[in-house]
C-alpha positions as CSV (number, residue, x, y, z in Angstrom):
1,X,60.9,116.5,72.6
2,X,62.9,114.3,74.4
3,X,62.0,112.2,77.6
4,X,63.1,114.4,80.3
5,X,65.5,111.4,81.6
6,X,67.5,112.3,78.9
7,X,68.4,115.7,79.9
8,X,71.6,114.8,81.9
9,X,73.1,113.7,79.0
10,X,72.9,117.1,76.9
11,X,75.5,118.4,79.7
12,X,76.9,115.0,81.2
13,X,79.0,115.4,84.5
14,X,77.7,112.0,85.6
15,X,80.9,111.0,86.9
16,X,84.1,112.6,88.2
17,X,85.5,113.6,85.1
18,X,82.9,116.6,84.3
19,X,83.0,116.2,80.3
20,X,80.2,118.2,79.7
21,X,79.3,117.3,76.5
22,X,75.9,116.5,74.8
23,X,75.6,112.7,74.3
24,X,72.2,113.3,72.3
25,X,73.7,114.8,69.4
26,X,76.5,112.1,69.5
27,X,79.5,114.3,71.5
28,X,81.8,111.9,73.6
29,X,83.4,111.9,76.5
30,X,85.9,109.9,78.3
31,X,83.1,107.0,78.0
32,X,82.8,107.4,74.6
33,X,78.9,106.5,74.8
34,X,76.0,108.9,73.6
35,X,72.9,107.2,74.4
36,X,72.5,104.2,77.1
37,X,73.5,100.7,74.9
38,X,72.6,97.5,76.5
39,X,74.3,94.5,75.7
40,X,72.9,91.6,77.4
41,X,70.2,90.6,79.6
42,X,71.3,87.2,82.2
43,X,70.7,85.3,85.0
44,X,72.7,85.4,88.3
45,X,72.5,83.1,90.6
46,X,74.9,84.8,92.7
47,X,72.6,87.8,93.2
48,X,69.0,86.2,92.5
49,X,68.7,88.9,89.8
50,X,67.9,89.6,86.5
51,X,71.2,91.1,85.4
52,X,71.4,93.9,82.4
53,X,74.8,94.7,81.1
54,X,75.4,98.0,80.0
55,X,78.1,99.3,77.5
56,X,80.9,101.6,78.1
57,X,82.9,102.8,80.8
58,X,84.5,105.6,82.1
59,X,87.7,103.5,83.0
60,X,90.3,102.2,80.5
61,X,91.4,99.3,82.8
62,X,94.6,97.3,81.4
63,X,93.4,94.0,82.2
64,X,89.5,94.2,82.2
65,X,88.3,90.7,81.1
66,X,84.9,92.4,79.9
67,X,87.1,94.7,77.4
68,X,84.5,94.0,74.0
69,X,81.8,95.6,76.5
70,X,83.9,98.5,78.5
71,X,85.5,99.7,75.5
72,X,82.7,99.6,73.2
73,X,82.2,101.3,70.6
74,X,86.2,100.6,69.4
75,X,86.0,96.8,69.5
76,X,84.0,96.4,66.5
77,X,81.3,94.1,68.8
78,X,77.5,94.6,68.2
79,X,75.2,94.0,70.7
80,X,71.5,94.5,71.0
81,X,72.0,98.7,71.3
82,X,69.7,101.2,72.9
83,X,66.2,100.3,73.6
84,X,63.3,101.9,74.7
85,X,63.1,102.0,78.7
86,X,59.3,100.7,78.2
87,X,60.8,97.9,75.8
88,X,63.4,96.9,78.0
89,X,61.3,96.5,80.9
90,X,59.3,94.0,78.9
91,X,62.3,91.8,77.9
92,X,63.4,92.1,82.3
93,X,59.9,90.5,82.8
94,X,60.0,88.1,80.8
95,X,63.2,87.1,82.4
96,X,62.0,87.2,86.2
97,X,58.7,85.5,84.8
98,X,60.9,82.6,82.9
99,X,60.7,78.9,84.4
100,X,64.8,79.3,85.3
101,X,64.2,82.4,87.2
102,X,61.5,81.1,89.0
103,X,62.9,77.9,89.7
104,X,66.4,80.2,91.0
105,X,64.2,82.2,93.2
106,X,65.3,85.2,90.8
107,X,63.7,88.4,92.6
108,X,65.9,90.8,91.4
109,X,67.1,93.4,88.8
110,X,70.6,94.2,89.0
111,X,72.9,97.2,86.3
112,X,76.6,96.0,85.3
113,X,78.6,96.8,82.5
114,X,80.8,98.5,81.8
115,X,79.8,100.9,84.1
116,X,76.7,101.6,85.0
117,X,76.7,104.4,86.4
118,X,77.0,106.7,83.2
119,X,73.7,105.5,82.6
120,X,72.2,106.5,85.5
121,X,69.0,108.2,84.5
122,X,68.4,105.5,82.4
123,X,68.6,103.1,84.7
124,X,66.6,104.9,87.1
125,X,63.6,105.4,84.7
126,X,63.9,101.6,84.1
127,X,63.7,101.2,87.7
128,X,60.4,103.2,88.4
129,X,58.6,101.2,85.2
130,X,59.4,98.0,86.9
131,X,58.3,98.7,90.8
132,X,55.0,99.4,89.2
133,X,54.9,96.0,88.3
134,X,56.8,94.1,90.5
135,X,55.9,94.6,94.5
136,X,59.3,94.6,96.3
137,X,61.4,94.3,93.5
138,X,65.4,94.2,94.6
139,X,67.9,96.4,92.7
140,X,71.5,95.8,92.5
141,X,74.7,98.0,91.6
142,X,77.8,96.6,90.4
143,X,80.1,99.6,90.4
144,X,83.5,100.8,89.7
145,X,82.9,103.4,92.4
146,X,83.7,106.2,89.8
147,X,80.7,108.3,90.2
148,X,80.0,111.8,91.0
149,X,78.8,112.5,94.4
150,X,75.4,113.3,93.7
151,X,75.1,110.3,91.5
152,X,76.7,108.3,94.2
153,X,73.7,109.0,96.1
154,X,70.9,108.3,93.9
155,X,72.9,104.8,93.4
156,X,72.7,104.2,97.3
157,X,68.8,105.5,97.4
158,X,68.0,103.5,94.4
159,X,69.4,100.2,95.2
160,X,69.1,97.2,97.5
161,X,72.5,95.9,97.2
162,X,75.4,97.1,95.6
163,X,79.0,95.6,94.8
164,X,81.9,97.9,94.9
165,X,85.0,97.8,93.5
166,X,88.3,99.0,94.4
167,X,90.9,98.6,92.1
168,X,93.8,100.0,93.8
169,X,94.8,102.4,97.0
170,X,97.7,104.2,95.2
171,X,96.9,107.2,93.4
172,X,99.7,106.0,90.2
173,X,99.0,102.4,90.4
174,X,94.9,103.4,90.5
175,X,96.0,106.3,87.4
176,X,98.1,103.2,85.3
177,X,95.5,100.7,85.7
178,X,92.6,102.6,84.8
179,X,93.5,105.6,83.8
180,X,91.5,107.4,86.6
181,X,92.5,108.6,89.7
182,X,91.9,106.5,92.7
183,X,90.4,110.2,95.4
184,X,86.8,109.5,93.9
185,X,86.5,105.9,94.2
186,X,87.6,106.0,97.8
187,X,85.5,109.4,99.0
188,X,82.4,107.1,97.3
189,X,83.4,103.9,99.1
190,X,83.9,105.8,102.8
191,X,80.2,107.9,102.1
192,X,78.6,103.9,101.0
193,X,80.1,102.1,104.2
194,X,79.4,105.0,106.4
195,X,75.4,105.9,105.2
196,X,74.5,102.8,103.3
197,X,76.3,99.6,105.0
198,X,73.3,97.2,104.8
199,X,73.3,98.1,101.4
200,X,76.7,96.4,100.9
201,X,77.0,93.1,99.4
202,X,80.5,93.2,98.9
203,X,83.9,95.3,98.3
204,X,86.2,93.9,95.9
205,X,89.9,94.1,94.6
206,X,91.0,92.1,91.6
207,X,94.8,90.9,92.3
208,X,97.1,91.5,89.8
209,X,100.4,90.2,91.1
210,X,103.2,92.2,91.1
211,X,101.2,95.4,90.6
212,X,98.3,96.1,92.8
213,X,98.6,93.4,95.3
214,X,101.0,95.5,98.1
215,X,97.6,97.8,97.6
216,X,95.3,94.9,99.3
217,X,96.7,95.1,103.1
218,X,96.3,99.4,102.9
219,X,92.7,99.3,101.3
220,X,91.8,96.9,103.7
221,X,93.4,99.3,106.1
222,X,91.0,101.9,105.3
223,X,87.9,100.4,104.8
224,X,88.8,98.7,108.4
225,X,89.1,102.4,109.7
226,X,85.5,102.9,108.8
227,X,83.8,99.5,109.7
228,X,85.9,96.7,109.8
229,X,82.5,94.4,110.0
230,X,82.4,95.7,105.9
231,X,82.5,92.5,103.4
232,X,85.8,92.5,101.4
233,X,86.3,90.1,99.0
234,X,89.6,89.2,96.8
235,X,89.6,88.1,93.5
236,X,92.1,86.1,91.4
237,X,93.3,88.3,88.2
238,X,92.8,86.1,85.2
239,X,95.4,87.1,82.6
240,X,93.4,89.2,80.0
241,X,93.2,92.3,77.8
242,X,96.3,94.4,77.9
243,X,98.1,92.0,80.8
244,X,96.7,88.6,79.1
245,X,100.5,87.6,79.1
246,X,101.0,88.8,83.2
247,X,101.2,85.7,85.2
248,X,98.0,85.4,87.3
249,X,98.1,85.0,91.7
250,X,99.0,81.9,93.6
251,X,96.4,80.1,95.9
252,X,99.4,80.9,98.8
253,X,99.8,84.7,97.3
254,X,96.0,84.9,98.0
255,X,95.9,83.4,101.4
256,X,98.5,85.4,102.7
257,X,96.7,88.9,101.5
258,X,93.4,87.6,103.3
259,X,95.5,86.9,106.1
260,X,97.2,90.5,105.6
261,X,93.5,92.2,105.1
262,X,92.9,90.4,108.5
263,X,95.6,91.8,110.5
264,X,94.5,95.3,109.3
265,X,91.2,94.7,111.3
266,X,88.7,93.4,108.8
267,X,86.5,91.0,110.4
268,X,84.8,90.1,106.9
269,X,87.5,88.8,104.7
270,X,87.3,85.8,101.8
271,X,88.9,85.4,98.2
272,X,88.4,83.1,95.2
273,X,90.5,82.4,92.0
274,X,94.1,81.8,91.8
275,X,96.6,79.8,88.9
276,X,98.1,76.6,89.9
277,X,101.2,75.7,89.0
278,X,100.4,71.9,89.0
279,X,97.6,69.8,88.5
280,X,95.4,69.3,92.3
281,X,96.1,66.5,94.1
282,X,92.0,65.9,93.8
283,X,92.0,65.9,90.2
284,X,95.0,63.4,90.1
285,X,92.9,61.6,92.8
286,X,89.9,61.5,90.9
287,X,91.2,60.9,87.5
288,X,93.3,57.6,89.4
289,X,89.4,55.9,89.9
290,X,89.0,56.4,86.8
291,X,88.0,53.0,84.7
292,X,85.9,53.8,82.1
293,X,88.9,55.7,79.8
294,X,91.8,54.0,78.4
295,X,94.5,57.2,78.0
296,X,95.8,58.8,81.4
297,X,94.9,62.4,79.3
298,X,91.7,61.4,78.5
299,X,91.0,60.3,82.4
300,X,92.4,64.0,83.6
301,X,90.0,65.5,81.5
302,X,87.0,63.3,83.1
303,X,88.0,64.2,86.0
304,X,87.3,67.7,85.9
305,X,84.0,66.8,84.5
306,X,82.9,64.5,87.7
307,X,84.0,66.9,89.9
308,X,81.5,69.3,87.6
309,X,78.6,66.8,88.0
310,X,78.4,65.0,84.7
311,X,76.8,61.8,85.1
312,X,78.0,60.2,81.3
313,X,81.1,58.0,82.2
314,X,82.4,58.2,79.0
315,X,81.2,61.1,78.0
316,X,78.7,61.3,75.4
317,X,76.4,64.0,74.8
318,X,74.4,63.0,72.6
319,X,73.2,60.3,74.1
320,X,72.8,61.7,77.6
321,X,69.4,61.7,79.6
322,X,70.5,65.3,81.0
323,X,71.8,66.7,77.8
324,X,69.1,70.0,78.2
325,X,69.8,70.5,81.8
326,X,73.2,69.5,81.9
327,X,74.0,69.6,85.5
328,X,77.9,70.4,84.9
329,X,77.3,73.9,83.0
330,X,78.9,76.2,85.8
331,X,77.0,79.2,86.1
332,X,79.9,79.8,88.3
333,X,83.1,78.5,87.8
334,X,84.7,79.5,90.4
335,X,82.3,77.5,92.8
336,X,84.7,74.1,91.4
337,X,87.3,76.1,93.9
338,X,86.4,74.0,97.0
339,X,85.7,70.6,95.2
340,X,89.0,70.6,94.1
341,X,90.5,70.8,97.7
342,X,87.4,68.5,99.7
343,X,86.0,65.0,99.7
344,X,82.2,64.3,98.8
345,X,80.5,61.1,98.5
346,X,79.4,62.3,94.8
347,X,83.2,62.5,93.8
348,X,83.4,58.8,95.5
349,X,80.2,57.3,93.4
């Protein structure tokens, strides 16, 4: 007999599109997924968690930089596959319990993919092993919002924190990018900001010039219309997938839909990630103090690397004190955003 989490999946209407079919004899729907597959286990800093990163998704999104997870099984990829709730609780243990996690204050288990969401009962069996051994244990959600309603509220019930994404307000321009249409994602986001706002740790649109950024100033428009104190956040489209030859936003292109997402009411309002056309003015400013390299591409290059926080002037790995804790790895790289436009003593040492 199966485990009676699995009984969703003989008839799965998990999400909006109501396939129906049996994912434990291998039928598959939109998501193309039978069984839950996970395919990493990381750290993020940004959420304190334990992050596990499921496969699949029930979007087909033209320019998803995660693609050889989303689209999975089609990519050819192999990951580490289904596992055992009781199993994978062990290996999110001995994450939290690590000397990294510890050190990062790591309190947290948090479900991306993909989309997690299509593996909901999964998840939430996951969930109950690990509050039984970790008091006060944190939950995140990162979500593409395409859930069924019922599902939408056992994600809210379940979790301490969730990040929501919409990816565009227009019912064709929601259809071409992900092949979904855009009514669910925005009955789900008005239900979480009106029953579940201290649950929100941000709403999301990724820019993609020329496509879905008129969208940004009319979803900020309607989330302003529910709360406008709701955390909206815009991020830079990095040229990928289907559109990895579409030119990527401007830093002015995403200041002036903040400001536009402003004027629509939202108090809450912030971005990150856009393509320069030139080299910064701090990198050139850097790279001009420069004494320890002889060629001018060479001294570009180390600049990006102070501005990082390496400490080997040359460069030389292999010889560095800090070679197993390198203090430039960038568990974020788009934290290097606002050392590229600011002064600091350490870029002055």
């Amino acid at each position: 007999m199966p485990p009676l989490w699995m009984e969703e999946l003989r008839s799965c209407k998990l999400c909006p599109w109501e396939c129906g079919v049996d994912r434990l004899s291998g039928e598959a729907g939109v998501c193309r997924v039978n069984l839950p597959n996970v395919a990493t286990l990381n750290i993020s800093l940004a959420t304190k968690s334990c992050t596990v990163t499921f496969l699949g998704c029930n979007f087909r999104c033209v320019y998803c930089n995660a693609y050889r997870i989303s689209q999975y099984p089609e990519v050819g990829w192999f990951y580490k596959g289904y596992i055992e709730p009781g199993e994978l609780v062990k290996e999110v243990l001995g994450v939290l319990k690590s000397p990294k996690s510890v050190k990062a204050s790591v309190d947290a288990v948090s479900f991306t993919g993909g989309e997690p969401t299509i593996h909901l009962p999964y998840i939430e069996r996951l969930v109950d092993e690990l509050r039984k051994k970790v008091t006060n244990l944190r939950v995140g959600f990162a979500t593409n919002g395409f859930a069924s309603p019922h599902v939408m509220r056992r994600i809210i019930d379940l979790s301490s924190f969730i990040n929501f994404e919409i990816k565009a307000y227009k019912d064709e321009v929601h259809k071409t990018l992900t092949g979904a249409p855009v009514e669910p994602v925005l009955k789900n986001a008005e239900n979480l900001i009106k029953n579940a706002k201290d649950k929100i740790r941000v709403i999301r649109t990724v820019v993609v010039p020329g496509i879905n950024d008129s969208d940004v100033d009319k979803i900020a428009e309607f989330i302003a219309s529910i709360d406008p104190f709701t955390p909206y956040r815009i991020i830079g489209f990095r040229p990928n997938f289907m559109l990895y030859f579409h030119p990527g936003p401007s830093k002015h292109l995403m200041e002036k839909l903040t400001e536009k997402a402003k004027m629509k009411g939202l108090k809450n309002v912030s971005w990150s990630g856009y393509y320069p056309y030139d080299v910064s003015e701090k990198v050139i400013e850097v790279s001009k103090k420069i004494d320890y390299c002889r060629t001018e591409q060479a001294k570009l290059a180390s600049a990006y690397l102070t501005l990082a926080g390496c400490i080997m002037k040359p460069r030389n790995c292999g010889k560095c004190s800090l070679r197993n804790s390198c203090p430039a790895m960038l568990w974020q790289p788009w934290s290097l955003q606002d050392k590229l436009q600011t002064n600091s003593k350490e870029d002055e040492d």
